[in-house]
N, C-alpha and C positions, 0 to 999 in steps of 0.2 A: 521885189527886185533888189531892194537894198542889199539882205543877205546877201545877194551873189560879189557884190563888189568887194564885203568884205574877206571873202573867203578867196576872189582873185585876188586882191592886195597879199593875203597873209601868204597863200602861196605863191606869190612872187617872190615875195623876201625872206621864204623858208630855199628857196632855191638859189637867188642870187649871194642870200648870207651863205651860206651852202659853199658854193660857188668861194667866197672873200675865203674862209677858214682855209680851205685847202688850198689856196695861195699862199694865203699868209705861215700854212706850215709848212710850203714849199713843195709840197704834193703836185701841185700841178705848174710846172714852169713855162718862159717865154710870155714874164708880164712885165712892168714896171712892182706890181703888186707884190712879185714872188718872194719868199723870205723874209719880206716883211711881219715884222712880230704886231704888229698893233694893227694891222688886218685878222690876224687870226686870234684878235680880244673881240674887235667889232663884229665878225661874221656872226659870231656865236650869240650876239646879243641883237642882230637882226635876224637872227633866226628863230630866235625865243619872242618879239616883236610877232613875227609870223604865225608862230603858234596862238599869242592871244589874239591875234585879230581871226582866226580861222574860229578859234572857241567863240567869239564875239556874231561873226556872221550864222553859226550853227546856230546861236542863241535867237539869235533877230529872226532867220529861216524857221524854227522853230514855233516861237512866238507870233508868227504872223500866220500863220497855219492853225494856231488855234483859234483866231478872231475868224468870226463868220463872214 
C-alpha cells in the first residue's frame, strides 16, 4: 500500500505544478498567480518533484511484489 501513496502524491504535484506553469506564463488567467514569472520557475520544478516520487512509488510497487 505504500507504493500507492507515492504515486498519489507525485501525481498530484505533476498536476497542480502543471496547473502554477501555465499561470505563471499567463496561459490561464483570473488569478492573483497569473503573470507571475516565479510561478512559472516553481511549477516546473513541482512537476519534476512529481515525476520522482511517481518513479519512487513504481519502485516500492515493484519491489514489494517480488517478496513472497
Amino acid at each position: 500500500m505504500k507504493g500507492w501513496s507515492w504515486l498519489t502524491a507525485g501525481l498530484l504535484c505533476v498536476v497542480v505544478g502543471g496547473l502554477w506553469t501555465a499561470q505563471g506564463l499567463d496561459l490561464l488567467g483570473g488569478s492573483v498567480m497569473s503573470g507571475v514569472t516565479a510561478w512559472a520557475v516553481i511549477g516546473p520544478i513541482v512537476v519534476a518533484a512529481g515525476f520522482a516520487m511517481i518513479v519512487i512509488g513504481v519502485r516500492v510497487r515493484a519491489r514489494s511484489k517480488q517478496q513472497p
